[in-house]
Phi, psi and omega in degrees: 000123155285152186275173216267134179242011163148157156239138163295126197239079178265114174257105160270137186226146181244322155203091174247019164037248204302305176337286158324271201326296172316319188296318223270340165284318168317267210310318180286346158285007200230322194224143186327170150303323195267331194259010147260135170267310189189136167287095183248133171219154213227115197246138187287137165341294205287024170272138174307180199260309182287317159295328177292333152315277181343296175333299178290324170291342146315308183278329172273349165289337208244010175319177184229000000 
């Protein structure tokens, strides 16, 4: 059996802002650092431009 090498965190999302931003804070609070392998989120064509920001600012706090 192999052993656990990280979790995969998948959020689809189409404008849920404020929502996202609250999970993604939840989750790095709740769990190591060392026990996410990678947050992945996943957004509808039709998401605005103010969630598609949001997003990229996510992606630039927790890039490694």
């Amino acid at each position: 059996m192999s052993s656990f090498t990280g979790l995969s965190v998948i959020i689809p999302t189409v404008d849920e802002t404020k929502a996202l931003m609250e999970t993604v804070k939840i989750i790095t609070a709740i769990c190591a650092p060392e026990d996410i392998k990678e947050i992945l989120i996943i957004y509808s064509k039709a998401a605005s431009s103010e969630h598609r920001e949001a997003i990229a600012k996510l992606e630039k706090k927790y890039e490694e």
